[in-house]
Kinemage of the C-alpha trace (Angstrom):
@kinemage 1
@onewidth
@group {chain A} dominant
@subgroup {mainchain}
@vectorlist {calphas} color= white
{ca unk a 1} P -12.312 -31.696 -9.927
{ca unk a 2} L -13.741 -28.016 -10.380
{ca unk a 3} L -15.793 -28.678 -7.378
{ca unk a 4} L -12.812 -29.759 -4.932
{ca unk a 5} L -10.694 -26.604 -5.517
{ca unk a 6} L -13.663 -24.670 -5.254
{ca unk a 7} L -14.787 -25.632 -2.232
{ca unk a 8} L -11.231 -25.961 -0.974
{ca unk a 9} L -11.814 -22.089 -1.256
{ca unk a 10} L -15.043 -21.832 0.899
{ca unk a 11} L -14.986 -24.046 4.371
{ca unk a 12} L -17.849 -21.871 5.452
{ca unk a 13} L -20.234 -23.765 3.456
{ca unk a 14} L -19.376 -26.758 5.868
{ca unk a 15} L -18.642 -25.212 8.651
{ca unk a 16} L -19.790 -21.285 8.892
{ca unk a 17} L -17.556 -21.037 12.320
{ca unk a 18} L -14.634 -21.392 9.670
{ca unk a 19} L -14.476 -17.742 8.765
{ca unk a 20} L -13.150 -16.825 12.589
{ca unk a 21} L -10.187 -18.432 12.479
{ca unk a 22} L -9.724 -17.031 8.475
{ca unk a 23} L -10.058 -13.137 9.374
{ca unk a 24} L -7.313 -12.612 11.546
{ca unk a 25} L -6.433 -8.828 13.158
{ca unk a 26} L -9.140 -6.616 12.069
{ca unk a 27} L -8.004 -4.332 9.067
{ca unk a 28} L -8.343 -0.464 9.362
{ca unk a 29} L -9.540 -0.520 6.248
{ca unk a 30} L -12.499 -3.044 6.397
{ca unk a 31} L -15.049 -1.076 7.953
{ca unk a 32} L -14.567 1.670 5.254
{ca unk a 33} L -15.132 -0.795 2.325
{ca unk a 34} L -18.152 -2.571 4.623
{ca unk a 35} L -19.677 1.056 4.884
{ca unk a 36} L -19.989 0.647 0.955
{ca unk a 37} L -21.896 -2.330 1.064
{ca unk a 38} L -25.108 -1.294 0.222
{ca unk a 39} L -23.816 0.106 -2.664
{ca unk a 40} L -23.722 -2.357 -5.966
{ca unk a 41} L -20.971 -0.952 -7.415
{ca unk a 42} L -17.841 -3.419 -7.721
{ca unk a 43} L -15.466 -3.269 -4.556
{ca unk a 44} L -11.854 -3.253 -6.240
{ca unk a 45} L -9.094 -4.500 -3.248
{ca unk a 46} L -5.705 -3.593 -4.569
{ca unk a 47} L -1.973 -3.747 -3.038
{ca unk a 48} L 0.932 -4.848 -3.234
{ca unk a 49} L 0.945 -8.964 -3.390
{ca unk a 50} L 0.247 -10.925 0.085
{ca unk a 51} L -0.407 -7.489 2.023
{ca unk a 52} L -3.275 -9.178 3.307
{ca unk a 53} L -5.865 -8.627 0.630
{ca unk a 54} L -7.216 -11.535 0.889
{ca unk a 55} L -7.970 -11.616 4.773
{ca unk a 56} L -9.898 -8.215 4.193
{ca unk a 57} L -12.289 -10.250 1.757
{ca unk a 58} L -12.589 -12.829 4.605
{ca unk a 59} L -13.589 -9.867 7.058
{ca unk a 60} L -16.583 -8.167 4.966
{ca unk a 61} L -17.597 -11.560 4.733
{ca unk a 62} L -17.437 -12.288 8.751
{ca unk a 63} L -19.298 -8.686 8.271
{ca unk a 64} L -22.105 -10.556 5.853
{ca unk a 65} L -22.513 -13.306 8.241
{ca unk a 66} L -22.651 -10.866 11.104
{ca unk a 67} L -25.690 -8.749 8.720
{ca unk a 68} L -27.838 -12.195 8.035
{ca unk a 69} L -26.424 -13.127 4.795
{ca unk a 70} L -26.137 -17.155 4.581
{ca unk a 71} L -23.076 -18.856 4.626
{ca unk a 72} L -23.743 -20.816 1.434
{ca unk a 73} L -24.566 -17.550 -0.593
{ca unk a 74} L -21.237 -16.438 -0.118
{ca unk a 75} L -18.267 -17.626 -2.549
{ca unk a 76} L -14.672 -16.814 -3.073
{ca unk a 77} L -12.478 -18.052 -6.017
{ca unk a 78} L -8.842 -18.051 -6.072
{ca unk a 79} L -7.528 -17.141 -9.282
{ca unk a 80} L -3.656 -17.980 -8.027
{ca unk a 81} L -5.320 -21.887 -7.682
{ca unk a 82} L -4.389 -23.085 -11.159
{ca unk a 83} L -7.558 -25.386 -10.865
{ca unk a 84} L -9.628 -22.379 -10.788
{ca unk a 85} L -7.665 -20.186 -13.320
{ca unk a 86} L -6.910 -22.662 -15.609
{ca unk a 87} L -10.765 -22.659 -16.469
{ca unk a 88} L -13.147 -20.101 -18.704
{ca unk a 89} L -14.936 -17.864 -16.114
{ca unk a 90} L -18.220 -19.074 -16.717
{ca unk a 91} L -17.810 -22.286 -16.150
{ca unk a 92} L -16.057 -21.521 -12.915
{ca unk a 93} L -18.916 -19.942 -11.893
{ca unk a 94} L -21.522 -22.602 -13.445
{ca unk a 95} L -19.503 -24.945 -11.164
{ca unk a 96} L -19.958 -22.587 -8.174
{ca unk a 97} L -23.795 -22.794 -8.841
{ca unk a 98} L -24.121 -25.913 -9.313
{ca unk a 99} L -23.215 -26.317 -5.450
{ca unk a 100} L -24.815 -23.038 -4.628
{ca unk a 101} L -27.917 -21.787 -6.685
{ca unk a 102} L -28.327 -18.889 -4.011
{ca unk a 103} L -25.223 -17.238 -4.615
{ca unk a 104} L -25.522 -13.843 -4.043
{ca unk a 105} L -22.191 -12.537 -2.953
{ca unk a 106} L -18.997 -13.307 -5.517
{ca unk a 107} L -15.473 -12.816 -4.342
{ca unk a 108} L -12.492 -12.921 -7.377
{ca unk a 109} L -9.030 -13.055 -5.597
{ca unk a 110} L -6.633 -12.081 -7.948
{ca unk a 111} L -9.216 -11.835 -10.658
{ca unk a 112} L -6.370 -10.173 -13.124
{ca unk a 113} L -4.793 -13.688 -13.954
{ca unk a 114} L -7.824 -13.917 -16.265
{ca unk a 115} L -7.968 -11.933 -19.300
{ca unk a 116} L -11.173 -10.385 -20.165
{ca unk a 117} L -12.513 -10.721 -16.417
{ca unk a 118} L -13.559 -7.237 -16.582
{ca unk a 119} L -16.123 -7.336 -19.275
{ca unk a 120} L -17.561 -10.670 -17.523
{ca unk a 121} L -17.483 -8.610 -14.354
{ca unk a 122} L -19.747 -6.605 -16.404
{ca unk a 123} L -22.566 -8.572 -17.691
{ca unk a 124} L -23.037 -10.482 -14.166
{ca unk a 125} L -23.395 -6.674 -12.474
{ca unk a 126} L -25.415 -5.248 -15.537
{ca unk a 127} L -27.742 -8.894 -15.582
{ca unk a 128} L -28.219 -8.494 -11.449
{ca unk a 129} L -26.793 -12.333 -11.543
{ca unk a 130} L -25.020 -11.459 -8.389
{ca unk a 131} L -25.932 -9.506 -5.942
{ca unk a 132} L -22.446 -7.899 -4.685
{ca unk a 133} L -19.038 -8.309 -6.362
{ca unk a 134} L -15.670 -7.561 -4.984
{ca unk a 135} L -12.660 -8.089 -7.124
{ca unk a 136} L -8.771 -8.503 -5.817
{ca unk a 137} L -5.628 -7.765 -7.538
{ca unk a 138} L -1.933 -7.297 -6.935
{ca unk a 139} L -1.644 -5.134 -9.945
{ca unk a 140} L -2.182 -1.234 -10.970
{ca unk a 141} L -3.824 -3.158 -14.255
{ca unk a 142} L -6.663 -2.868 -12.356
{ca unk a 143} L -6.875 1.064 -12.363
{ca unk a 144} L -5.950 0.452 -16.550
{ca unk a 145} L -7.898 3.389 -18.689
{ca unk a 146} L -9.691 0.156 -20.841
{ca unk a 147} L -10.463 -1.306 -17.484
{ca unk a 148} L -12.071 2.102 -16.432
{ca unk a 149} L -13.830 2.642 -19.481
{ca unk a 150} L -15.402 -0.971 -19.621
{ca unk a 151} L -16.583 -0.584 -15.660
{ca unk a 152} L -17.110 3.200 -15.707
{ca unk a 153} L -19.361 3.969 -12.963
{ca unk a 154} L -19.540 0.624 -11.730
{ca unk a 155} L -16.956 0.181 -9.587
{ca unk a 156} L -15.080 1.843 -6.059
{ca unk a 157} L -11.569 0.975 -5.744
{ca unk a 158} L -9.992 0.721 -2.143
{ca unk a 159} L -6.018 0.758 -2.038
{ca unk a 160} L -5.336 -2.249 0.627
{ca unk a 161} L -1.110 -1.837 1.927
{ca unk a 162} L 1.292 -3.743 4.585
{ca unk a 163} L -0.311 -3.347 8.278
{ca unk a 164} L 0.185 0.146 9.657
{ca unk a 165} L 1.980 1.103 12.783
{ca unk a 166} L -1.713 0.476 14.647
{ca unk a 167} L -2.176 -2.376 13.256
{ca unk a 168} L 0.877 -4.108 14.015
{ca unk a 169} L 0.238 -2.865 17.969
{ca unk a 170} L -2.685 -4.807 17.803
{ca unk a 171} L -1.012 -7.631 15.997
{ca unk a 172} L 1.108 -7.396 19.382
{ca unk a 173} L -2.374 -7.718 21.450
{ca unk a 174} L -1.917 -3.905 22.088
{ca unk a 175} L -5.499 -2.800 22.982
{ca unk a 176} L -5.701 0.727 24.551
{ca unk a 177} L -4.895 3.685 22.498
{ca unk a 178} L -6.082 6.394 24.303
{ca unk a 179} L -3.745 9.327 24.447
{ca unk a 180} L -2.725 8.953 28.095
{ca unk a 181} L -2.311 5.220 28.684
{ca unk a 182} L 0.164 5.670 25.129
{ca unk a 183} L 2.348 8.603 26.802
{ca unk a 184} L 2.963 6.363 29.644
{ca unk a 185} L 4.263 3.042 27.858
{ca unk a 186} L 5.886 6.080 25.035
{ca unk a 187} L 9.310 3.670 26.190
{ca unk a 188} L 7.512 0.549 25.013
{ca unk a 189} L 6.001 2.152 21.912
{ca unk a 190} L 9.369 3.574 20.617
{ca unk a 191} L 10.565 -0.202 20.975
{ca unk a 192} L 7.520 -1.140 19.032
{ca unk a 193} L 8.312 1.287 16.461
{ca unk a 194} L 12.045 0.261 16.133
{ca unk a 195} L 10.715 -3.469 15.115
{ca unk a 196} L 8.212 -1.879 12.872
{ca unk a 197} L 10.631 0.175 11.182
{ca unk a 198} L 12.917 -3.200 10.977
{ca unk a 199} L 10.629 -5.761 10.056
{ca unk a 200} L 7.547 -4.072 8.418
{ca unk a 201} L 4.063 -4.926 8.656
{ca unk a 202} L 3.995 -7.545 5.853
{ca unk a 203} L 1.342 -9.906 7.799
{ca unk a 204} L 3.182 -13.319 6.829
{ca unk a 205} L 6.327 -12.210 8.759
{ca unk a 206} L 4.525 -10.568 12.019
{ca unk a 207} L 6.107 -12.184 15.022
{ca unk a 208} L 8.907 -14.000 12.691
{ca unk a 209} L 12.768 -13.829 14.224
{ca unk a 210} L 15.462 -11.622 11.356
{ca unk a 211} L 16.243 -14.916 10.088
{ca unk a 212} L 12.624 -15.943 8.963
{ca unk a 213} L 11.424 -12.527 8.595
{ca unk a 214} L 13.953 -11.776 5.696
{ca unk a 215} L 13.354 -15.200 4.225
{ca unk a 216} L 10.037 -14.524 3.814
{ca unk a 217} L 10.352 -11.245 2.260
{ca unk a 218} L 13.114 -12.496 0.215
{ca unk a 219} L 10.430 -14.713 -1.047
{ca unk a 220} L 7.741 -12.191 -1.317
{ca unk a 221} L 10.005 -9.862 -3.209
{ca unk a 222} L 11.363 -12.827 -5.347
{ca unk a 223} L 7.427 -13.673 -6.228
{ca unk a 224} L 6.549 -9.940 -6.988
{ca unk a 225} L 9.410 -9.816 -9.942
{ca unk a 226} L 8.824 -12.951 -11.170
{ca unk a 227} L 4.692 -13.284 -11.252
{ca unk a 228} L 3.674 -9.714 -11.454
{ca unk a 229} L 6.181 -8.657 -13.452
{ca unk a 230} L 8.201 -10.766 -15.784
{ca unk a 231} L 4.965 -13.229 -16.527
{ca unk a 232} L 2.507 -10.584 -16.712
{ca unk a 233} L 4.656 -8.553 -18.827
{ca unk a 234} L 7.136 -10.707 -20.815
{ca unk a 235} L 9.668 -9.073 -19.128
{ca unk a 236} L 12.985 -9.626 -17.864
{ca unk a 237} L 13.242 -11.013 -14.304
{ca unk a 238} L 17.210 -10.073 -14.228
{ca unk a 239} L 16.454 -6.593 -15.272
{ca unk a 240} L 13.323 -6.144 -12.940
{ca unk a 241} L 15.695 -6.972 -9.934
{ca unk a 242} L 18.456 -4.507 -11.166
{ca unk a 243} L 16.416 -1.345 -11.394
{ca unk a 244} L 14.029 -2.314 -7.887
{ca unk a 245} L 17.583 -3.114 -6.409
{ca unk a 246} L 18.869 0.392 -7.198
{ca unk a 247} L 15.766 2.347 -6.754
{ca unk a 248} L 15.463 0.766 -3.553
{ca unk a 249} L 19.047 0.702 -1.952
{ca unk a 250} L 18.509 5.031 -2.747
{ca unk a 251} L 14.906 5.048 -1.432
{ca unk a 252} L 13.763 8.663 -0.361
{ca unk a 253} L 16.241 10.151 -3.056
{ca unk a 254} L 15.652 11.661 -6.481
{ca unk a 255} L 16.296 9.708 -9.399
{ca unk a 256} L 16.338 9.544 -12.993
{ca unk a 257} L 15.708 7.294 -15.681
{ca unk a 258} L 19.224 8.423 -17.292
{ca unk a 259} L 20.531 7.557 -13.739
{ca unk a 260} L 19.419 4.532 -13.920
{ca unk a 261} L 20.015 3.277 -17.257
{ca unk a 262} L 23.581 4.763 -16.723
{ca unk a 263} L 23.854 2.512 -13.762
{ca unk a 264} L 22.269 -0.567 -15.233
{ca unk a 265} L 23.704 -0.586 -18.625
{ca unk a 266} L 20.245 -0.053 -20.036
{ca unk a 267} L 18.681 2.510 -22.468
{ca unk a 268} L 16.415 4.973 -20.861
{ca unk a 269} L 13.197 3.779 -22.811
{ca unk a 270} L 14.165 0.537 -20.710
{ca unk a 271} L 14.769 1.988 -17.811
{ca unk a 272} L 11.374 4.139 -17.781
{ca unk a 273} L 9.574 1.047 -18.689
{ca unk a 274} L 10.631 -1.037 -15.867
{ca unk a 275} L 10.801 1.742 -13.430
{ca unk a 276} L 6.520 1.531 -14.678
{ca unk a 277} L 6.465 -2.309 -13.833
{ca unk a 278} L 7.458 -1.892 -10.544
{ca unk a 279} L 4.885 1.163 -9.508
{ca unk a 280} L 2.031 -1.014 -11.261
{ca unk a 281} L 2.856 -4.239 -9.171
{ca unk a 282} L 3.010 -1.572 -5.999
{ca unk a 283} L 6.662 -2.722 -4.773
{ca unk a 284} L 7.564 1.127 -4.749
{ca unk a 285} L 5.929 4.410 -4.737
{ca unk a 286} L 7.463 7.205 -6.810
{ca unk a 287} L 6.626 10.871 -6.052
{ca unk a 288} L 6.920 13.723 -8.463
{ca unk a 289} L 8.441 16.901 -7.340
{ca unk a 290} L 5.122 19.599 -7.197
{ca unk a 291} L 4.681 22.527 -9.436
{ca unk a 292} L 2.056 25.081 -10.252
{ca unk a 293} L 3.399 24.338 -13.932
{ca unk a 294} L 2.607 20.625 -14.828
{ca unk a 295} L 5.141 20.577 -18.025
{ca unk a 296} L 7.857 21.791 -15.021
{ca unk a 297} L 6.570 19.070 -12.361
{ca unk a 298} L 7.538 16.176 -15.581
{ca unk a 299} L 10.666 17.235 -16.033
{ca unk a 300} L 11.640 17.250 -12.231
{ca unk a 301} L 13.472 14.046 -11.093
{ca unk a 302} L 11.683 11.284 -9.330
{ca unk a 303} L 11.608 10.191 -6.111
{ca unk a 304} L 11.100 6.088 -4.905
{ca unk a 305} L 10.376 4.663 -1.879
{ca unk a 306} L 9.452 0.964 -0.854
{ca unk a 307} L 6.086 -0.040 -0.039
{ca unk a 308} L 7.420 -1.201 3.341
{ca unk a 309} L 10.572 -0.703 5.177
{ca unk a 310} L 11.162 -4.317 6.074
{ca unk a 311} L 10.872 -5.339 2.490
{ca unk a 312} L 13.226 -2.561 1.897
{ca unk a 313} L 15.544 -3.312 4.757
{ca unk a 314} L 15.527 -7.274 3.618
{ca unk a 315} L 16.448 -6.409 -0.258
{ca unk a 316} L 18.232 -3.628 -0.872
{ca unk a 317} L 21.994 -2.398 -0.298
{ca unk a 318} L 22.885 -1.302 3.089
{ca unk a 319} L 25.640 -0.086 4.830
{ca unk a 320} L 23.924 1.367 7.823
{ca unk a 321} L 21.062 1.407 9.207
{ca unk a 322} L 19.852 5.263 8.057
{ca unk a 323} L 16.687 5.727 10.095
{ca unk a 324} L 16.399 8.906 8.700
{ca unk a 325} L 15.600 7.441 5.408
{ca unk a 326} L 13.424 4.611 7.130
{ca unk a 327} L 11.322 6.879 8.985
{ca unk a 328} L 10.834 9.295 6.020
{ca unk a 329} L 9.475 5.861 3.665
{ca unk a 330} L 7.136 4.930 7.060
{ca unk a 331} L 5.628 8.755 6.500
{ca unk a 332} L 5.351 8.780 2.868
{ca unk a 333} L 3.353 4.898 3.313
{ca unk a 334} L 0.815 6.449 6.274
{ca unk a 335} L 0.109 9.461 3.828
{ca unk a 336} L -0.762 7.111 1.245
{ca unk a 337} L -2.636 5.089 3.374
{ca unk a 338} L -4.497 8.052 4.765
{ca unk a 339} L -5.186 8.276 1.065
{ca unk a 340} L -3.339 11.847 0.540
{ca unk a 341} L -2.028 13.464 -2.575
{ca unk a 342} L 1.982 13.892 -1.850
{ca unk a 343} L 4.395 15.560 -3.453
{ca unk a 344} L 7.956 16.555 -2.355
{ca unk a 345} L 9.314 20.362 -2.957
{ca unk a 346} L 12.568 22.280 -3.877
{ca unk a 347} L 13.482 25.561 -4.982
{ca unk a 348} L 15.816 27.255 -6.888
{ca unk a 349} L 18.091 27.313 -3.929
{ca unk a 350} L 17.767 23.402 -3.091
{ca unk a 351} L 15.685 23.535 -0.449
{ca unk a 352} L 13.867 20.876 -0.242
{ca unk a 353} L 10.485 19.796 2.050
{ca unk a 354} L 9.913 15.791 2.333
{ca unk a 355} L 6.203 15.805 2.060
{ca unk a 356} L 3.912 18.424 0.963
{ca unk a 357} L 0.061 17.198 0.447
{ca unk a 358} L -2.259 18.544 -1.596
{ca unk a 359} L -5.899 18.546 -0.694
{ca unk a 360} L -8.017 19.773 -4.075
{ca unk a 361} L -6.560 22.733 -5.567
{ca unk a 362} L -4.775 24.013 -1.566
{ca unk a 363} L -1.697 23.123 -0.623
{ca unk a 364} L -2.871 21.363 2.899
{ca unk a 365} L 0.048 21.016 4.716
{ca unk a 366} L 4.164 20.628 4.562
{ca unk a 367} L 6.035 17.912 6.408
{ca unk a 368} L 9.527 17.400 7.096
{ca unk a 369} L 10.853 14.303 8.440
{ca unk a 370} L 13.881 14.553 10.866
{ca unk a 371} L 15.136 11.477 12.355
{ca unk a 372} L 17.859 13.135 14.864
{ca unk a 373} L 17.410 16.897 15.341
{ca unk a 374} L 20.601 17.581 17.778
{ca unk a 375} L 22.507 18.460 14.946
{ca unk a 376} L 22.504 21.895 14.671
{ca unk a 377} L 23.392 22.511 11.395
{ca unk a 378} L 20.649 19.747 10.677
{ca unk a 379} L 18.028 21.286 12.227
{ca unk a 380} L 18.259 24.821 11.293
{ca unk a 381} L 18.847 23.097 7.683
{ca unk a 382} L 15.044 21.654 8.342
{ca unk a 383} L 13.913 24.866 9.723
{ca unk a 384} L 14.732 27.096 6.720
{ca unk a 385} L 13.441 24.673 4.048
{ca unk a 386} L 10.439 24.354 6.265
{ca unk a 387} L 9.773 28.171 6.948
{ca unk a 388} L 10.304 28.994 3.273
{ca unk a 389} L 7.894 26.457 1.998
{ca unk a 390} L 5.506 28.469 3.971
{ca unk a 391} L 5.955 31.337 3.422
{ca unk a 392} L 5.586 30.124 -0.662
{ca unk a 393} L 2.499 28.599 0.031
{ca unk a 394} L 0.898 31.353 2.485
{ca unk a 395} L 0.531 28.772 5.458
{ca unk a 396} L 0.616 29.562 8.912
{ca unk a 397} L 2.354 26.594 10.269
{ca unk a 398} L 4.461 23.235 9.332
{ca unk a 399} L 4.914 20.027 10.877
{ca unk a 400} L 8.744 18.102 11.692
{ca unk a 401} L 8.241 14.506 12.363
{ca unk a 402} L 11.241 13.339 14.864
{ca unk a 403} L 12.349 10.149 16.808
{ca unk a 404} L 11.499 11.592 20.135
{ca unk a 405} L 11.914 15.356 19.938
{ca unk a 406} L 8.398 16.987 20.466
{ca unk a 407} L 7.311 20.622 21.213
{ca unk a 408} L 6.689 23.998 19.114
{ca unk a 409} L 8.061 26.972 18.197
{ca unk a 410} L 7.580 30.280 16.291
{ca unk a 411} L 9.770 31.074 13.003
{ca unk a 412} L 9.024 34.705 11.558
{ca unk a 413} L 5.235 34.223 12.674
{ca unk a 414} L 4.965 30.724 11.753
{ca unk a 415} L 4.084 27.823 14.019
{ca unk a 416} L 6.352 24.685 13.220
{ca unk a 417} L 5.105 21.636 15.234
{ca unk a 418} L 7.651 18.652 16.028
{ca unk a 419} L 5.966 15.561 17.287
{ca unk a 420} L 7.690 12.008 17.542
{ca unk a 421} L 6.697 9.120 14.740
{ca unk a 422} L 5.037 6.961 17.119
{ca unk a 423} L 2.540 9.389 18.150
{ca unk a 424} L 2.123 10.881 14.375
{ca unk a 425} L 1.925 7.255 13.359
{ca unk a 426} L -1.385 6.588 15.619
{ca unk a 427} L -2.822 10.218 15.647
């Protein structure tokens, strides 16, 4: 029965005191979407699949109950329950109403197993039939140019990702982050940090031992390829595994697609095509190598890095433990979450800056990541690369991200900061 499922989907309407125990650790990123609430437009939730998506809808509705809105005008429909998908959207929502005339606010989790949805989506916000809609998917199909165009001007889009550094403190039923009280326990938080780094912040494996925790990302990885990828696509599971397999064992290195189809035995086309599947199904991030000249930033090679260092860590090839590389993905995933515009840099002369972020049409800042700077050669490496990135881009000062290393100093007039992840990570 329609009905069953469905309400499978909403205990509130029993029992309102159900949505406690549903909305877990507090997002960082629910307040911002709940801020938008008095706004009609469509709330889009997207991320990478079971990043916790779905928990965020269960907070802004905690936040609805909290406001006065009724438990029973509330409803949320699961579009991974093959009860609920299997069905035409209308009638999954004529069954909804049936139990619920009042329902104001609709929740669609994983509303892109339906084809269509967004033109339904539509009508309901065009006819007023609902009052507030908020959509879910695990998919960049939901940022699609037709999907755009049908919603134009209907819809704000929120980018939802693995918990942060913060969040997984208070995961840990860390509570106080005021600046002082985290400088004394800085010995506790760079053990924090070093689990982080290991394990991720993928919320199903929070608190799990190595053996569970790289089940279960085994698992999550395994259902990424296979549902979000070689379903939604037609594609080829074996071949989806082969190129996120090599783009993540060389994570935080340039690539291209000749590389890769070298490597795989593919064509390029293929290779380029894939490489797409797995940045629209937000397993990896790639970053394009910045230019002035946009036909010169397209033919620069690529960069990848994972959505999350304990998928990574769980998946790819390894033959050390390279926490540069780790700590430079855990930057590159905070910028993105801080919603930045990222881009790495070279010149001529290989020199290379990590991270430089663009804020409109200013280059805002340049950041190198440096997991061990008692090298020398290493650091005065970083220093140069740093200093002349500056000096291209007429800024007055740079930032080095280290393990523990922090302080300043002055290169040819130019300030270069070097502060420790941790306290980066939860400035």
């Amino acid at each position: 029965m329609i009905e069953d499922a469905i309400r499978k989907w909403n205990p509130w309407w029993a029992n309102p005191d159900a949505i406690q125990s549903l909305a877990g650790i507090k997002r960082d990123i629910t307040p911002e979407i709940s801020k938008m609430g008095g706004l009609r437009h469509i709330k889009d939730l997207i991320g990478v699949r079971r990043c916790g998506k779905t928990t965020v809808m269960y907070q802004i509705i905690k936040t609805l109950f909290e406001g006065g809105a009724s438990a029973k005008n509330i409803a949320l429909l699961n579009f991974d329950d093959p009860e609920i998908s299997s069905l035409p959207l209308n009638e999954v929502l004529d069954a909804v109403e049936k139990i619920n005339p009042g329902t104001e606010y609709l929740f669609l989790d994983e509303i892109q197993q339906k084809d269509g949805w967004e033109k339904w989506v539509r009508v309901l916000y065009d006819t007023n039939r609902i009052k507030r809609i908020f959509v879910t998917g695990s998919s960049a199909a939901l940022l699609s140019e037709d999907i755009g165009r049908v919603l134009t001007g209907r819809h704000l889009t929120f980018m939802v990702f693995p918990f942060s550094f913060r969040e997984y403190l208070l995961f840990l039923g860390w509570d106080n982050f005021d600046r002082d009280f985290l400088e004394y326990n800085k010995n506790r938080l760079t053990y924090h940090l070093d689990m982080y780094i290991s394990c991720g912040g993928f919320p199903e494996a929070l608190g799990k031992n190595e053996f569970e925790t790289k089940a279960i990302l085994t698992h999550v990885y395994n259902d990424i390829l296979s549902r979000d990828i070689a379903s939604r696509h037609g594609a080829s599971f074996e071949i989806a595994r082969k190129t996120s397999y090599f783009l993540l064992s060389n994570a935080a290195k340039e690539f291209s697609y000749r590389k890769i189809a070298g490597a795989l035995n593919i064509s390029v086309e293929t290779a380029e095509k894939y490489v797409g599947y797995l940045a629209d199904s937000f397993i990896l991030v790639t970053l394009d190598c910045f230019s002035f000249k946009i036909l010169a930033q397209f033919k620069q090679n690529k960069k990848a890095y994972c959505v999350d260092t304990g998928l990574k860590n769980a998946v790819s090839f390894r033959i050390s433990e390279d926490k540069g590389r780790l700590y430079e993905n855990a930057v590159l995933m905070e910028l993105k979450r801080r919603g930045k515009e990222v881009y790495y840099w070279k010149d001529e002369k290989k020199r290379e800056i990590d991270f430089l972020i663009k804020d409109s049409e200013k280059i805002a800042q340049l950041i190198q990541v440096c997991w061990d700077l008692g090298d020398t050669k290493t650091k005065e490496r970083e220093i140069k690369s740093l200093a002349e990135g500056m000096s291209r881009f007429k800024l007055k000062s740079g930032m080095i991200i280290t393990e523990n290393y922090e302080g300043e100093e002055t290169v040819d007039d130019k300030k270069i900061a070097y502060i420790p992840l941790w306290r980066w990570l939860l400035s």
